[in-house]
C-alpha positions as CSV (number, residue, x, y, z in Angstrom):
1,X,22.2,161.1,168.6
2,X,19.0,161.2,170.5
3,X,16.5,158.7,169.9
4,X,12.9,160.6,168.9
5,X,10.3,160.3,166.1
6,X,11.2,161.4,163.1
7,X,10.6,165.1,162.2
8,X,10.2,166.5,158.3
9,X,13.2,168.3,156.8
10,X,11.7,171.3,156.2
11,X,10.2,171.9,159.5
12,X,13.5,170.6,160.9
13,X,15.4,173.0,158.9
14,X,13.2,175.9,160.3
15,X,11.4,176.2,156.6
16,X,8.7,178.6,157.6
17,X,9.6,182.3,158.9
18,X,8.4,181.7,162.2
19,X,10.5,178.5,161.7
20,X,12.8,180.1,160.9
21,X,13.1,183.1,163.4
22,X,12.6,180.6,166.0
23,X,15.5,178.3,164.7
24,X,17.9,181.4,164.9
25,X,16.9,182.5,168.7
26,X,17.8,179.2,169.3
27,X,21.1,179.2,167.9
28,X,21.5,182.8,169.6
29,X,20.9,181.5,172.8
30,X,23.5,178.5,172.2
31,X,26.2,180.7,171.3
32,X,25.6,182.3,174.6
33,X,26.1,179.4,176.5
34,X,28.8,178.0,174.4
35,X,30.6,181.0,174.4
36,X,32.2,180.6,177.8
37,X,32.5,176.9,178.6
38,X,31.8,175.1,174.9
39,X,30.0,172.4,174.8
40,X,31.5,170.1,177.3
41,X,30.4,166.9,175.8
42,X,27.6,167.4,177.1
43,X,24.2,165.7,175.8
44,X,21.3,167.4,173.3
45,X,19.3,166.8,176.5
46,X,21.7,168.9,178.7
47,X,22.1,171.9,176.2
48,X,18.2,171.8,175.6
49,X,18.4,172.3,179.4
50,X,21.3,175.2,179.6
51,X,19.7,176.7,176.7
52,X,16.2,176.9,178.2
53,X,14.2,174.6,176.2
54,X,12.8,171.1,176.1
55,X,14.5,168.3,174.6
56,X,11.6,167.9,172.0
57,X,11.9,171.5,170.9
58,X,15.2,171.2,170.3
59,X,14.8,167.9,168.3
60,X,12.2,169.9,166.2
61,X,14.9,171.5,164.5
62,X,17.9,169.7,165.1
63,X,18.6,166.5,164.6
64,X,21.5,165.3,166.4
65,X,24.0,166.6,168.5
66,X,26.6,167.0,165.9
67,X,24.0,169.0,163.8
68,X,23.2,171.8,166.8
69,X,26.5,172.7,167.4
70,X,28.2,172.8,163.4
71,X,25.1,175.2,163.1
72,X,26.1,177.2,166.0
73,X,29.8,177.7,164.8
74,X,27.9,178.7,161.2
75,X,25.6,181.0,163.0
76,X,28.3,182.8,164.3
77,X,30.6,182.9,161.4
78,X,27.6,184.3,159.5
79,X,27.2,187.3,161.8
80,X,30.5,188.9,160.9
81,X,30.4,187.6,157.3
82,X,29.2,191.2,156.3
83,X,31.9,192.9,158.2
84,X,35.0,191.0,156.8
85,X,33.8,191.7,153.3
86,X,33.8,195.4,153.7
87,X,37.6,195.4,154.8
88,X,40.6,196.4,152.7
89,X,40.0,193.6,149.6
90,X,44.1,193.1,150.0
91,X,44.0,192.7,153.5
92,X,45.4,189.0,154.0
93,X,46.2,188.0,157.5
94,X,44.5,191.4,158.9
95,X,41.0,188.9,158.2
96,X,42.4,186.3,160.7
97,X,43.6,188.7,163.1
98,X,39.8,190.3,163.3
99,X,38.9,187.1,163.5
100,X,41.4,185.7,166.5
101,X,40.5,189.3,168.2
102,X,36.7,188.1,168.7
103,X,37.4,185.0,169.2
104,X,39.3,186.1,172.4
105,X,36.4,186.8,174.0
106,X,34.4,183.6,173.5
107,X,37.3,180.9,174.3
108,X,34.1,178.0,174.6
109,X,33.6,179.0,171.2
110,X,37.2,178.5,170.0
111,X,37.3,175.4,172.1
112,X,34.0,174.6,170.3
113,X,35.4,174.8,166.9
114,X,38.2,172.7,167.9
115,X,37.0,170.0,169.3
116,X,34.4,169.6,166.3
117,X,37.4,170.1,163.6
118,X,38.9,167.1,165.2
119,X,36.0,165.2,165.3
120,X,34.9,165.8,161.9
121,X,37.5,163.0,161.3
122,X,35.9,160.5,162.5
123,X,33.6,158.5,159.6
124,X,30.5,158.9,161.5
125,X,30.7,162.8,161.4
126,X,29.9,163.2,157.8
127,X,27.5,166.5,158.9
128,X,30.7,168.0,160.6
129,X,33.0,166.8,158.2
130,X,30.9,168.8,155.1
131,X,30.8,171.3,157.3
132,X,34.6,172.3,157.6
133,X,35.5,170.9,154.2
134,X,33.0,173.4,152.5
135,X,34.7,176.5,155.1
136,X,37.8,175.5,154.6
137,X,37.2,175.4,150.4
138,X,35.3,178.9,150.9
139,X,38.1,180.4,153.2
140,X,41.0,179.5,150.9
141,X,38.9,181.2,147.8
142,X,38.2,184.3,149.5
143,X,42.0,183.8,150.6
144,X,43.9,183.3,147.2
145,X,41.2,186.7,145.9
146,X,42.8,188.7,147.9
147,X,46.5,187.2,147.7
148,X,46.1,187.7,144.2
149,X,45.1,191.3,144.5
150,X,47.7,192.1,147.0
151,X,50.2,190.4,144.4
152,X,48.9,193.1,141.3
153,X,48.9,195.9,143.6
154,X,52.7,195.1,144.8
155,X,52.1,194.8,148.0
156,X,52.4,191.0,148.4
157,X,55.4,189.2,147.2
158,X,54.6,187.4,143.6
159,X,57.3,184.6,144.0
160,X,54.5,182.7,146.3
161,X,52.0,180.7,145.5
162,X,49.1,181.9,146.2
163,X,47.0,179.3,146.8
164,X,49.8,177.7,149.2
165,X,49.7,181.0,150.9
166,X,46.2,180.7,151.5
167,X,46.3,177.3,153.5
168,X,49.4,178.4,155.4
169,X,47.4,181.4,156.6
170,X,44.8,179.0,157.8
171,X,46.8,176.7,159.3
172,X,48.6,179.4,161.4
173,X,45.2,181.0,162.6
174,X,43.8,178.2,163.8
175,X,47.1,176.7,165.2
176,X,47.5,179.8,167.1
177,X,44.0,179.1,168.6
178,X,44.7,176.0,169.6
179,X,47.7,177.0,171.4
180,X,46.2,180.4,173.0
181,X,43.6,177.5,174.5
182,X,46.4,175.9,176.1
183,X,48.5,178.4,177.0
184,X,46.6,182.1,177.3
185,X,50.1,183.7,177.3
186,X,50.3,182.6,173.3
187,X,50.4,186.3,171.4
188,X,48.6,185.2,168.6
189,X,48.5,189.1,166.9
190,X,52.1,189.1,167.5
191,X,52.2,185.9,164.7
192,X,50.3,186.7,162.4
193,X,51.7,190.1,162.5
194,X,54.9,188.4,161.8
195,X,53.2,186.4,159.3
196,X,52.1,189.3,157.5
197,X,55.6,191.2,156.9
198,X,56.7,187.6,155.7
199,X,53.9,188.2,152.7
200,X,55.0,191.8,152.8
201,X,57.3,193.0,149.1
């Protein structure tokens, strides 16, 4: 973390609407930066620099390192939030597909996600850490929903579990991802495709 006086929550948190717009062009422009190379270990002071403002901005509404860049990977999530919801309320792996599909074209973002899913492990990271355990929590409910509606509708086998089906789902997404990061020849549609006529009646 960077050392620096310290700053309210609320004007931290962007509490105000100018706060507040100002707080998201900020994350805009991170994701833009992010989006090809991640972040690169790199310091707040370096991304205050590749994003194109001072340090001490930056610190006005983020207070570590760790803090900018879970908020970046919520920023983004929150953008297509809307869009998933409207899909086919059965759809199961079709959501990580989407998902996988966008992602293809931001690999620093995918690498980004990543490498702060791993470190969330560590006991210092208690900001990342809340962070994936609430997505993950969310992701599985929204999951098991639709699971469950596929399963009354007969088009998803009923002799599964569905909340077992829900983590296996997002294990293979993001196991995929970390592969295609690796190795860009990884078909992940072609997996979860498979993945899909598994859960298939």
């Amino acid at each position: 973390m960077d050392d620096a006086a310290p700053v309210p929550d609320d004007a931290r948190r962007g509490a105000y609407p100018k706060g507040v717009a100002r707080r998201k062009e900020i994350l805009a422009r991170a994701i833009e930066v992010f989006a090809e190379k991640g972040s690169e270990r790199t310091s707040l002071r370096a991304i205050a620099e590749a994003i194109g403002i001072s340090h001490a901005a930056l610190l006005h509404y983020f207070s570590s390192r760790e803090e900018l860049l879970v908020e970046v990977l919520r920023e983004r999530e929150d953008r297509y939030r809307d869009v998933d919801a409207q899909r086919d309320p059965t759809e199961i792996v079709g959501i990580m597909h989407n998902a996988a599909h966008r992602n293809a074209a931001v690999p620093g973002l995918v690498s980004l996600y990543t490498t702060m899913l791993a470190s969330s492990l560590e006991s210092d990271k208690e900001y990342a850490r809340d962070y994936f355990t609430t997505r993950f929590e969310s992701v599985r409910h929204k999951l098991i929903t639709r699971i469950e509606a596929g399963q009354a509708a007969g088009t998803v086998r009923t002799d599964l579990d569905a909340r077992a089906v829900a983590a296996l789902v997002i294990a293979a997404s993001d196991g995929l991802q970390i592969q295609w990061l690796l190795d860009d020849s990884i078909d992940i549609s072609k997996s979860l495709a498979l993945l899909d006529r598994l859960l298939e009646v």
